[in-house]
MILUMFI-567265 format. One record per residue (C-alpha): residue in three letters; chain; x, z, y. Coordinates in nm, 3 decimals, padded with zeros to 5 digits. Layout:
+------+------+---------+---------+---------+
! code ! unit !      c1 !      c3 !      c2 !
+------+------+---------+---------+---------+
!  ALA !    A !       X !       Z !       Y !
...
+------+------+---------+---------+---------+
This chain:
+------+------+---------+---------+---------+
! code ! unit !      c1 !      c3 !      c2 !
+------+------+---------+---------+---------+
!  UNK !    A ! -02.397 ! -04.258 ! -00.320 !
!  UNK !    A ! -02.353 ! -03.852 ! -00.292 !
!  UNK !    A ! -02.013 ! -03.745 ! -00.237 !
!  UNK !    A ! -01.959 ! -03.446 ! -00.470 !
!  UNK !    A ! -01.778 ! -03.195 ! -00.323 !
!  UNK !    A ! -01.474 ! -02.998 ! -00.509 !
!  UNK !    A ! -01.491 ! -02.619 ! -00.515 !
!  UNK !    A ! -01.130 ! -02.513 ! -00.378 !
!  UNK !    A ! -00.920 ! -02.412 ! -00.628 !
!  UNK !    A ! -00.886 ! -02.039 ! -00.781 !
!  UNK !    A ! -00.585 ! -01.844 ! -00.848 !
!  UNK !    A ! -00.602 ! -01.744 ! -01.222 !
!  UNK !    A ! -00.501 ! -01.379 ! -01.233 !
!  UNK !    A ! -00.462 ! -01.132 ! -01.483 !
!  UNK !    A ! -00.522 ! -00.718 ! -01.368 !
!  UNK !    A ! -00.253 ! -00.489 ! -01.521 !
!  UNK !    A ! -00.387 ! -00.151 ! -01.514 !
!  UNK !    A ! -00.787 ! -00.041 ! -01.474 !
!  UNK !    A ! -00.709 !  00.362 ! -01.297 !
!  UNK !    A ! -00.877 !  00.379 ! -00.971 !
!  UNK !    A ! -00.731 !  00.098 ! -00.775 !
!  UNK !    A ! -00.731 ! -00.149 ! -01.099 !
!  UNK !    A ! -01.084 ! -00.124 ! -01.126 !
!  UNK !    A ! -01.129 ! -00.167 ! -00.759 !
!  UNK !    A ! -00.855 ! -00.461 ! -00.811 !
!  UNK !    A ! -01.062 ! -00.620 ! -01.079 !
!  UNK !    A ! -01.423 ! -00.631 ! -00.961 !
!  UNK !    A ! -01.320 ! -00.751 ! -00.644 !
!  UNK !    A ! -01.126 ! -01.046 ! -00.803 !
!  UNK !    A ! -01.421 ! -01.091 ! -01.012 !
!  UNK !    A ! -01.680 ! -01.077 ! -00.720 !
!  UNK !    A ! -01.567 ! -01.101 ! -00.398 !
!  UNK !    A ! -01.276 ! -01.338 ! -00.346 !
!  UNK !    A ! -01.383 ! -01.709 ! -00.349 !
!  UNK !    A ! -01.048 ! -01.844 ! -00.420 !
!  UNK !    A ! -00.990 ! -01.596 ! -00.746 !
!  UNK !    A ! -01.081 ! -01.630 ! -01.098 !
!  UNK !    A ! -01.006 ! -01.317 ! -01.284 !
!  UNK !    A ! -00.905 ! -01.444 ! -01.565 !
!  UNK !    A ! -00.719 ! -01.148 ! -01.802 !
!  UNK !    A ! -00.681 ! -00.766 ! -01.767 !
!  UNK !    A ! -00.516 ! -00.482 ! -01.981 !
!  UNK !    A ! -00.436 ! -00.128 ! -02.019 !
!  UNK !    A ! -00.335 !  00.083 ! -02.308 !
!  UNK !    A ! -00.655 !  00.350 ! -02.258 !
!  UNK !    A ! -00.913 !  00.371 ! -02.445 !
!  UNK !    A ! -01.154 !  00.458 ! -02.150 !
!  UNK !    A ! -01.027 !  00.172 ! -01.906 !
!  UNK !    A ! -01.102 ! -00.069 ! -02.235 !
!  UNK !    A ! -01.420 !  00.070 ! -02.236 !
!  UNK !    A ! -01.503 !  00.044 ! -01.904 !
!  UNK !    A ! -01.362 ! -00.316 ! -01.946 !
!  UNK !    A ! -01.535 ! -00.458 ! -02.179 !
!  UNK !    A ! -01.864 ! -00.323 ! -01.983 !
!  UNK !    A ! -01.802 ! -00.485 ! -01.693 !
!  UNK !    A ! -01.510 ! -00.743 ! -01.709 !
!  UNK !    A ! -01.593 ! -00.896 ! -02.075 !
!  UNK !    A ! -02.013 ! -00.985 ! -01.994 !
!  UNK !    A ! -01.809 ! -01.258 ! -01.697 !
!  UNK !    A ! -01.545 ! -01.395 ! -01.969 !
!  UNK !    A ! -01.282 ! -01.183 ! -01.897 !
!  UNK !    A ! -00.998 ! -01.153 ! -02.146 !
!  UNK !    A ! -00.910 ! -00.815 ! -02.247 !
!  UNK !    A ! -00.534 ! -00.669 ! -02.374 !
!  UNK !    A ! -00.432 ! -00.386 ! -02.444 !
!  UNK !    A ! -00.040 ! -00.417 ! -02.324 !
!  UNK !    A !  00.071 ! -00.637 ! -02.082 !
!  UNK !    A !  00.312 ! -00.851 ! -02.307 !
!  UNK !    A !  00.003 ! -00.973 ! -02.530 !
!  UNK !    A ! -00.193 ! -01.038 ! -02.190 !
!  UNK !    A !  00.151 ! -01.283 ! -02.095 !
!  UNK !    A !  00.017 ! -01.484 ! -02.385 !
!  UNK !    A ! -00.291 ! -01.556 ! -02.234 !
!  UNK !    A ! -00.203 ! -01.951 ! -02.109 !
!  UNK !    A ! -00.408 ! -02.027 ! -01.823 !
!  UNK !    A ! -00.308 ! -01.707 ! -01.690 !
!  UNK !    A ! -00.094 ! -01.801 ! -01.318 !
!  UNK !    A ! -00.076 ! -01.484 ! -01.105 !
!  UNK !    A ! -00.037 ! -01.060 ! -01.203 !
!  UNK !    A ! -00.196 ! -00.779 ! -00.980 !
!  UNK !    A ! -00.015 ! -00.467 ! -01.113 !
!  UNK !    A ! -00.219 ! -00.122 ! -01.032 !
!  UNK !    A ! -00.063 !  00.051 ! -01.310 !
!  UNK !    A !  00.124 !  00.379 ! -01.269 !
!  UNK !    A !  00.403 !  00.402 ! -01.014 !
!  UNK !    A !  00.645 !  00.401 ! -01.306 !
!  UNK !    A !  00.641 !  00.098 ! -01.455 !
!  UNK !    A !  00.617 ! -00.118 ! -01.145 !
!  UNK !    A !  00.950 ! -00.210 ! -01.153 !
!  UNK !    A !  00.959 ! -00.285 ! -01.530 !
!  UNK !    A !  00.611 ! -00.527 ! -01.479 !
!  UNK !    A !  00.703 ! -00.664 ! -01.173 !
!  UNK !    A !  01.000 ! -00.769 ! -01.345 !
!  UNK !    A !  00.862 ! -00.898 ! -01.655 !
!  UNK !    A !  00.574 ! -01.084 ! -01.458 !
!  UNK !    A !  00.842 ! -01.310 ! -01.281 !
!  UNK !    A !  01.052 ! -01.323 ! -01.611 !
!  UNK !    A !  00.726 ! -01.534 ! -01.739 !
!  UNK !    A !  00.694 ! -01.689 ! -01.411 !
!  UNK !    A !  00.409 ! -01.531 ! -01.263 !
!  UNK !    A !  00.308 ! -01.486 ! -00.928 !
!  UNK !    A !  00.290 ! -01.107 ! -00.847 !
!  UNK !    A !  00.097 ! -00.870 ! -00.600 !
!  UNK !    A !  00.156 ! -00.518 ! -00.697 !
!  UNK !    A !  00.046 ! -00.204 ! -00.558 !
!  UNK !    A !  00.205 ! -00.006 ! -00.319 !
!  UNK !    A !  00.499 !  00.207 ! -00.335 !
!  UNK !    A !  00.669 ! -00.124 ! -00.469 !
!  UNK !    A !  00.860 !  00.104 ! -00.717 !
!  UNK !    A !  00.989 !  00.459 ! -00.729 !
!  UNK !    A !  01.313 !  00.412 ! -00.585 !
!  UNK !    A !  01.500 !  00.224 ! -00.361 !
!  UNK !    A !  01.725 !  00.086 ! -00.624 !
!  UNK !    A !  01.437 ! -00.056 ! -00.822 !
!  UNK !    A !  01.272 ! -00.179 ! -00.511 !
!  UNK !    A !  01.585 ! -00.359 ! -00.470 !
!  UNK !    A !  01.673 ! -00.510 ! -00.775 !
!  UNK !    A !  01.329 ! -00.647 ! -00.763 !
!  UNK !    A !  01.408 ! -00.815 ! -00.412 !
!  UNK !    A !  01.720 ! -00.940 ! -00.612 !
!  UNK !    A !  01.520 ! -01.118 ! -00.898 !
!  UNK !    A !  01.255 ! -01.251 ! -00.653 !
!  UNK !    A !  01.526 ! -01.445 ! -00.423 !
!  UNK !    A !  01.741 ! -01.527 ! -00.731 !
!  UNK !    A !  01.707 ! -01.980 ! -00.675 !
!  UNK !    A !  01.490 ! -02.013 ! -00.999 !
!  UNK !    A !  01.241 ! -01.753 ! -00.871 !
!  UNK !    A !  01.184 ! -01.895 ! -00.478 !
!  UNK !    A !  00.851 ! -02.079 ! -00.608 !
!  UNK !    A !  00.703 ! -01.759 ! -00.719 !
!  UNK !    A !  00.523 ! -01.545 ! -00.457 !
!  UNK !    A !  00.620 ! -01.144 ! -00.500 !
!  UNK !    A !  00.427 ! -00.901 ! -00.228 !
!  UNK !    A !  00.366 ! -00.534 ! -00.242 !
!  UNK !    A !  00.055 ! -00.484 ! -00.107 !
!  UNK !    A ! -00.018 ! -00.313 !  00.199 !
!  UNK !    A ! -00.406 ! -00.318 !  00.252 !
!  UNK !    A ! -00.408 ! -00.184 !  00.606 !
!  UNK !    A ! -00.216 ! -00.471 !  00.736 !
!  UNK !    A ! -00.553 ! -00.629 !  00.632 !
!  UNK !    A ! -00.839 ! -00.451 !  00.819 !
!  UNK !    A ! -00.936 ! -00.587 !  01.097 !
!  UNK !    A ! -00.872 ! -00.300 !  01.335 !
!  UNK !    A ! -00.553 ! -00.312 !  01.258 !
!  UNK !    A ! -00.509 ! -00.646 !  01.304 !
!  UNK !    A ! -00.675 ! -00.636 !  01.661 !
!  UNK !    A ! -00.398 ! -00.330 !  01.733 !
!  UNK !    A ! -00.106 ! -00.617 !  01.598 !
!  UNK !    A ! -00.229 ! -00.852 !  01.853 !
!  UNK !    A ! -00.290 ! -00.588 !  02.163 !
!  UNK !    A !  00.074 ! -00.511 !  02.082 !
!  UNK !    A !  00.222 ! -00.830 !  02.084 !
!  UNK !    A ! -00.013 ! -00.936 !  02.381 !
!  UNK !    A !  00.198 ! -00.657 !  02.571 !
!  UNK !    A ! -00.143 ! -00.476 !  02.604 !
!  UNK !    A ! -00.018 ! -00.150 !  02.621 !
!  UNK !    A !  00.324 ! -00.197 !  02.715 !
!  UNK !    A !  00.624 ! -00.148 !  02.536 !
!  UNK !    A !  00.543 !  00.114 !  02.219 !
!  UNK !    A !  00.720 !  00.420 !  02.256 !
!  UNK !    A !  00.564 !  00.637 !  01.976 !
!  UNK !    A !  00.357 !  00.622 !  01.706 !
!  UNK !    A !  00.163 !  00.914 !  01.567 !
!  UNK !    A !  00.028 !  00.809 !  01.206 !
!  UNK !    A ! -00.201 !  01.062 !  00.967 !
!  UNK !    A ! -00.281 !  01.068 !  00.624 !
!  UNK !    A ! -00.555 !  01.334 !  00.550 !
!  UNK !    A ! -00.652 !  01.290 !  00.175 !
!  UNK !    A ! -00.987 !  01.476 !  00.064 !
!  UNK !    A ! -00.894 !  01.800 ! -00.125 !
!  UNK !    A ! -00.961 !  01.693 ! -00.547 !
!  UNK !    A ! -00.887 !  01.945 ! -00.784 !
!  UNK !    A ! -00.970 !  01.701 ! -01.084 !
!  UNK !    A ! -00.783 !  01.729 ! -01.375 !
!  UNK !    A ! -00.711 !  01.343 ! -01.319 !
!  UNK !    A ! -00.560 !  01.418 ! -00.994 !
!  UNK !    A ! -00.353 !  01.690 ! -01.108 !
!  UNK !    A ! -00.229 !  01.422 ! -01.376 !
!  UNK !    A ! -00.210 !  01.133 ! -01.068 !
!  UNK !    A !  00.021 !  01.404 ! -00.864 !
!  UNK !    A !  00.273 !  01.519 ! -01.132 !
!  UNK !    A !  00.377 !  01.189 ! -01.221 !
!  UNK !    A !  00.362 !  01.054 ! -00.852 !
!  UNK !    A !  00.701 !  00.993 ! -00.648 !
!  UNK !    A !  00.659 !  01.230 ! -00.352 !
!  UNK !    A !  00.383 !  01.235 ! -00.092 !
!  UNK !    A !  00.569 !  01.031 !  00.143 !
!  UNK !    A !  00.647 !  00.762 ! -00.110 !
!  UNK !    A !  00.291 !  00.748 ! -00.235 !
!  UNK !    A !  00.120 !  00.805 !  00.110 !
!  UNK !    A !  00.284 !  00.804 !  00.390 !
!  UNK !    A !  00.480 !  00.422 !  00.279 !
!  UNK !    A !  00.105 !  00.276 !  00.418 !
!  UNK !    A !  00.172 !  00.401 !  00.737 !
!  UNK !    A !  00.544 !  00.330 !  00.689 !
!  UNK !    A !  00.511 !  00.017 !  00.682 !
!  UNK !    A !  00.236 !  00.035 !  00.959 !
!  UNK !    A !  00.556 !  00.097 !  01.180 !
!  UNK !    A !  00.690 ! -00.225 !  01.062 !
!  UNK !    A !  00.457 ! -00.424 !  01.113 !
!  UNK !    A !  00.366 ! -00.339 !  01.440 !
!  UNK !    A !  00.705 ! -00.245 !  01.607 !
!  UNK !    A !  00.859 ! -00.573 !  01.409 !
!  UNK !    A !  00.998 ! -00.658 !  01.037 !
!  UNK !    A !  01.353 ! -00.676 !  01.163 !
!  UNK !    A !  01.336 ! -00.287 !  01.391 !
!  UNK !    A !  01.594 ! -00.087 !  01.210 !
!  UNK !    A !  01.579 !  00.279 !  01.103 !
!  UNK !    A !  01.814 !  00.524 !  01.285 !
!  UNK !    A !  01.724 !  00.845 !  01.082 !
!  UNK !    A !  01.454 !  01.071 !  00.954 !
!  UNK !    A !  01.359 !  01.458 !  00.900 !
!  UNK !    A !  01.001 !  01.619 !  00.739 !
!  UNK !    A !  00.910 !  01.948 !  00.662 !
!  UNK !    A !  00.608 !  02.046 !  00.443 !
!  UNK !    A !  00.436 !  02.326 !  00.217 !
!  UNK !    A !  00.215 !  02.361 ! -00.045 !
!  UNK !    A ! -00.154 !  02.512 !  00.068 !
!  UNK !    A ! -00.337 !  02.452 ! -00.247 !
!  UNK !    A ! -00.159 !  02.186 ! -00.519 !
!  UNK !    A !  00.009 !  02.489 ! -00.673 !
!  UNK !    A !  00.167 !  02.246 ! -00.947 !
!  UNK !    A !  00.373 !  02.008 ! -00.682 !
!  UNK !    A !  00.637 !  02.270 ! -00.678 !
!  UNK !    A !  00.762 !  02.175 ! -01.030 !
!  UNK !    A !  00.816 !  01.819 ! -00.848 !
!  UNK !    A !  00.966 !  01.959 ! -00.524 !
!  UNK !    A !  00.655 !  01.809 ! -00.389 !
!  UNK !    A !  00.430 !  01.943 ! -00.115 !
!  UNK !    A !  00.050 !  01.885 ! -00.020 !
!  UNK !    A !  00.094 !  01.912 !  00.377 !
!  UNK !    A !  00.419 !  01.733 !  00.483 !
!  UNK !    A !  00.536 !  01.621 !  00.846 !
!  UNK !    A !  00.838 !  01.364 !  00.941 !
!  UNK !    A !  00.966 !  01.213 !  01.218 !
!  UNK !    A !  01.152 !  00.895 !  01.216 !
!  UNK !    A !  01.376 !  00.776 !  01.478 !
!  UNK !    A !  01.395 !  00.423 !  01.554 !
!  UNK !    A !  01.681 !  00.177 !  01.674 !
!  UNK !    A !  01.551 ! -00.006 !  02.038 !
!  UNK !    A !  01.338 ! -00.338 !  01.943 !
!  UNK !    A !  01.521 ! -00.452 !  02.221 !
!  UNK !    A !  01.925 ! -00.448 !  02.378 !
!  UNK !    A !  01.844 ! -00.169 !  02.654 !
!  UNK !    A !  01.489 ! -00.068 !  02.512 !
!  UNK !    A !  01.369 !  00.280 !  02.395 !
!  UNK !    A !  01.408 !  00.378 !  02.075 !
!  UNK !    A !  01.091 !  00.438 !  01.935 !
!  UNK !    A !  00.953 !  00.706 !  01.691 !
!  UNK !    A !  00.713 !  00.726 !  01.498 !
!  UNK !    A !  00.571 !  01.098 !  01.307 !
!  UNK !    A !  00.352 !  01.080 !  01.009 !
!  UNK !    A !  00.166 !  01.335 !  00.888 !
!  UNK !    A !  00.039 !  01.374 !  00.539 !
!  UNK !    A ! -00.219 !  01.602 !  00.384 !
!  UNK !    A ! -00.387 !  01.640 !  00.046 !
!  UNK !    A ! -00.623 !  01.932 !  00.150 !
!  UNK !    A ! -00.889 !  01.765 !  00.385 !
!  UNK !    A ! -01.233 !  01.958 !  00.287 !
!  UNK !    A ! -01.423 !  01.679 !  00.504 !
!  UNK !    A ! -01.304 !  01.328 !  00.327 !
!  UNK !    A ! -01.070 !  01.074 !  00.406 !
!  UNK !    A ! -00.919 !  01.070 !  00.807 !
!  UNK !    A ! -00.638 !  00.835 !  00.868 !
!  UNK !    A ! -00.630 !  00.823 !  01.239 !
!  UNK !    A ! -00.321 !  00.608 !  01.417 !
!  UNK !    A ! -00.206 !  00.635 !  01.793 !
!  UNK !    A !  00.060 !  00.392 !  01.955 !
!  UNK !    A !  00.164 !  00.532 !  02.286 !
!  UNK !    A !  00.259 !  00.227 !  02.520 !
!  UNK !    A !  00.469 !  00.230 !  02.866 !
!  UNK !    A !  00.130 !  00.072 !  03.011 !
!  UNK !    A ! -00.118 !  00.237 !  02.797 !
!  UNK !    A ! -00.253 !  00.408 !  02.455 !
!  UNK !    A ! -00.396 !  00.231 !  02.157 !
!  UNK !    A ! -00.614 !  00.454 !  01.920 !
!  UNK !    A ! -00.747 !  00.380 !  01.561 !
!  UNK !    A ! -00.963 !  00.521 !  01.345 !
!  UNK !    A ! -00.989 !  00.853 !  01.620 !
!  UNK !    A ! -01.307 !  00.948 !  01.458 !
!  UNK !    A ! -01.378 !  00.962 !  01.087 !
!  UNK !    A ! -01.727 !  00.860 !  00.976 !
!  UNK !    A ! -01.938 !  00.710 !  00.635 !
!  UNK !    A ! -02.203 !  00.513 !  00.847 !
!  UNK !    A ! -02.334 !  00.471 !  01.205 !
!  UNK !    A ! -02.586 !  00.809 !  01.161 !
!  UNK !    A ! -02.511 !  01.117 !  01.366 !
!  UNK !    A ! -02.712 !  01.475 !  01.241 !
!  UNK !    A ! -02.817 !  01.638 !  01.524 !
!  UNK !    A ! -02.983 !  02.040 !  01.439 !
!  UNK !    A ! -02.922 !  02.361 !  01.564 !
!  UNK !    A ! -02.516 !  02.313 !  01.425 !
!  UNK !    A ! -02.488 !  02.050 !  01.712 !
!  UNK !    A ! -02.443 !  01.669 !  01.633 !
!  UNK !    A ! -02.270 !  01.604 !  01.278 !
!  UNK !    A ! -02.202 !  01.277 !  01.087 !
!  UNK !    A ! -02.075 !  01.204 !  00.706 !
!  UNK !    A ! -01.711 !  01.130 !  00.625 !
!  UNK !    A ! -01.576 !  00.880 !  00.351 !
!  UNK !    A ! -01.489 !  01.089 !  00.083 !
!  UNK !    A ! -01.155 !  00.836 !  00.017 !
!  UNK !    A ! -00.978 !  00.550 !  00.126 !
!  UNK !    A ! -01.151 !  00.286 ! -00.068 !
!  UNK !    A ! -01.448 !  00.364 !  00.135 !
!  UNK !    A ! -01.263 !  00.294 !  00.483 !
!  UNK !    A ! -01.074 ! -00.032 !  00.389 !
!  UNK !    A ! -01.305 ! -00.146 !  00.089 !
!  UNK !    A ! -01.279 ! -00.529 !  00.279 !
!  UNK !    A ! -00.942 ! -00.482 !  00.394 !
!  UNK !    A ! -00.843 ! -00.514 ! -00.015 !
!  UNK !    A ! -01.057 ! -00.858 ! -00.036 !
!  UNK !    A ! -00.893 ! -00.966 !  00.253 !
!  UNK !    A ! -00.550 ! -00.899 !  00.085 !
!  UNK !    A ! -00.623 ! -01.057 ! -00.214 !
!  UNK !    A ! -00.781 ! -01.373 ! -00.074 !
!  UNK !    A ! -00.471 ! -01.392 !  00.129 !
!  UNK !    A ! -00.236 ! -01.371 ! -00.148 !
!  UNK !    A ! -00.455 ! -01.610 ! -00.332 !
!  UNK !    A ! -00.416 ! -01.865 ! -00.070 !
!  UNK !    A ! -00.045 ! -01.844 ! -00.013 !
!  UNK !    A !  00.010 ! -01.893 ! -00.423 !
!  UNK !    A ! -00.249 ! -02.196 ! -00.407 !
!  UNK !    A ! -00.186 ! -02.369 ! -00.073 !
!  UNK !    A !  00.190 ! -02.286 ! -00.095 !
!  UNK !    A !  00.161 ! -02.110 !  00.271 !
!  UNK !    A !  00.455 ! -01.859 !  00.326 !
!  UNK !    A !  00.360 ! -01.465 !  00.254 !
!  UNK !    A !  00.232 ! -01.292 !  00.615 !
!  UNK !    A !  00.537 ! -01.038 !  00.477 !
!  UNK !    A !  00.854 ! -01.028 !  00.277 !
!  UNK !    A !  00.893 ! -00.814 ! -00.017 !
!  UNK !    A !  01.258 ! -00.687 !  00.197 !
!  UNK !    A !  00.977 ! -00.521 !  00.440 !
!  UNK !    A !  00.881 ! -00.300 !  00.142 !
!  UNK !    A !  01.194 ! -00.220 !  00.049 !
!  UNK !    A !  01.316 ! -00.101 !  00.404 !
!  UNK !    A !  00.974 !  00.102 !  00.393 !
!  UNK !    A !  01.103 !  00.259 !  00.034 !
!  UNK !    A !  01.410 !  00.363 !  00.207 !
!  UNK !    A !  01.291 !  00.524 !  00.475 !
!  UNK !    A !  00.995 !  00.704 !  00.275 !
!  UNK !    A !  01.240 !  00.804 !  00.013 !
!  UNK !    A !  01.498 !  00.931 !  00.324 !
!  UNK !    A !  01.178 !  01.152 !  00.418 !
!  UNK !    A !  01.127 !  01.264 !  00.080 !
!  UNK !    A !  01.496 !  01.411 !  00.068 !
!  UNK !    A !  01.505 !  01.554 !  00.406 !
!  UNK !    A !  01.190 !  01.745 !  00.288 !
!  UNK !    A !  01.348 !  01.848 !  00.008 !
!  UNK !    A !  01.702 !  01.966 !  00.122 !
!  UNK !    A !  01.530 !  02.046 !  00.508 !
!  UNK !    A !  01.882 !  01.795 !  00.613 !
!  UNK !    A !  01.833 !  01.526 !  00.870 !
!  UNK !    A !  01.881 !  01.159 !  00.669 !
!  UNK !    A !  02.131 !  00.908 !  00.855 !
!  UNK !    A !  02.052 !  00.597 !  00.794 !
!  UNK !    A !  02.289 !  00.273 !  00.865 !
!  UNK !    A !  02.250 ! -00.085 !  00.909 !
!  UNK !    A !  02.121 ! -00.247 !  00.602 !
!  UNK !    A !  02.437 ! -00.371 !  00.450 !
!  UNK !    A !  02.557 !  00.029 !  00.497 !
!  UNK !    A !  02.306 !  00.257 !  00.503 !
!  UNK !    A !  02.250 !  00.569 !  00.363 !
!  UNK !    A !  02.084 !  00.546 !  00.031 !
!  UNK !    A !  01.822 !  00.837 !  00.008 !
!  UNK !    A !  01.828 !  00.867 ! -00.376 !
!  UNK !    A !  01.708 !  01.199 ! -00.540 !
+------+------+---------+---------+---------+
């Protein structure tokens, strides 16, 4: 007699929000992660309903337009919220309330004191089943991954500093200028990636010492109603991983100007060597060579550099909800990265150096 396999089982998840990163969200839960049924999505605009019910509804997907009526929905298990920065807090909040699952978008909220009450709810003893992670694609690529292990093979030594870029492709789209008003500072929104880079490669438990930036605006002429920049630099000092080590640091650089594309290159400087990522930004594998010398096309975003690196996320969430594996990260990571982006964010607004304490007595960075 045959033996009939069983297809593993999926994660039923519903997609709050369909912007740029929702619809990115949603087709790949859709498409490209076996152990995902997208099951519901929602959003209160008329275009991203539109869009929707083009490309989500034809595969059976359930469409809402608020988030409350999508709760209704009762096969529903898990919530991916790409929504505005905003209302994270509020949905990640209400998503546990029902007892869903929930992987939301980074920044985890748009200040430290919702990033923590969240932590609060998630640990409270009723909520331990549920699995809550911010998500933080670049822990996910595979380059990155291979720099994780060179580190903790001792491959280049102990790491000393950490130089970490953001270059963001110049857009002067009326959506943009909408995305940036209503965003929570450039380090909060961008530089919390690499952030939490820093974390993950120098340890979850390394402990900020303190924290200055500087910026300017070059061409965003609107940030200044924010106190907002387009080019910003910080520098963050680090405690010693170990009793008698150096205390690392780690700048990050941030830019919404790039006329090229996307370039996000990362350099950890070892006592025994030099690890380099993403040195050299490029679309494909073709190089132009005329009488301008040898050229080759850029990414014009970030999508297009860690397009698998967001399966691989998802697929990994998936499997921790449905093979109840422990998360690769705690949601208290994200909140120590909120601090010290939001830390940054002040220093470049009051151009003070940020102190910041042990856990139980730091420094809260609020605005």
């Amino acid at each position: 007699m045959a033996v009939v396999q069983q297809s593993p089982a999926r994660l039923a998840l519903g997609v709050c929000g369909l912007g740029r990163m929702g619809k990115q969200h949603a087709l790949n839960a859709l498409h490209a992660s076996p152990r995902v049924s997208l099951t519901a999505a929602c959003s209160p605009l008329d275009a991203d309903i539109k869009w929707a019910q083009e490309h989500l509804a034809p595969h059976g997907v359930q469409l809402y337009r608020s988030l409350e009526d999508m709760f209704k929905h009762s096969k529903l298990q898990a919530l991916l919220i790409a929504s505005t920065t905003k209302v994270h807090c509020d949905q990640v909040l209400a998503g546990i309330s029902n007892g869903l699952h929930v992987l939301v978008e980074k920044p985890l909220a748009m200040t430290v004191h919702e990033s923590e009450m969240i932590m609060q709810v998630a640990q409270q003893p009723q909520n331990k089943h549920l699995k809550v992670m911010t998500a933080f694609s670049r822990r996910f690529d595979a380059s990155y991954m291979d720099a994780k292990q060179a580190i903790q093979s001792g491959r280049i030594g102990e790491p000393v500093v950490l130089r970490c870029e953001n270059r963001d492709m110049y857009d002067s789209s009326e959506g943009m200028k909408t995305y940036l008003s209503a965003n929570p500072g450039i380090f909060v929104d961008s530089a919390v990636h690499d952030i939490d880079l820093c974390l993950n490669f120098l340890g979850e438990d390394i402990r900020p010492k303190s924290c200055y930036a500087t910026g300017n605006i070059a061409m965003h002429t609107g940030l200044e109603a924010i106190q907002d920049v387009d080019n910003a630099v910080g520098i963050v000092e680090w405690h010693p991983r170990t009793p008698g080590g150096t205390p690392p640091i780690s700048y990050h650089y941030c830019s919404r100007i790039m006329p090229h594309g996307f370039d996000n290159p990362t350099e950890i400087i070892g006592t025994k060597g030099v690890l380099k990522v993403n040195q050299h930004p490029r679309n494909n594998l073709i190089d132009i060579a005329d009488q301008n010398g040898i050229s080759n096309s850029v990414m014009p975003d970030y999508y297009g550099r860690y397009e698998r690196a967001f399966v691989t996320e998802l697929d990994t969430f998936a499997q921790c909800v449905l093979d109840e594996k422990a998360l690769p990260y705690e949601i208290s990571s994200a909140v120590k990265g909120m601090e010290i982006a939001q830390a940054l964010q002040k220093s470049l607004v009051t151009g003070q150096k940020v102190v910041l304490g042990e856990r139980e007595n730091k420094v809260k960075a609020q605005m």
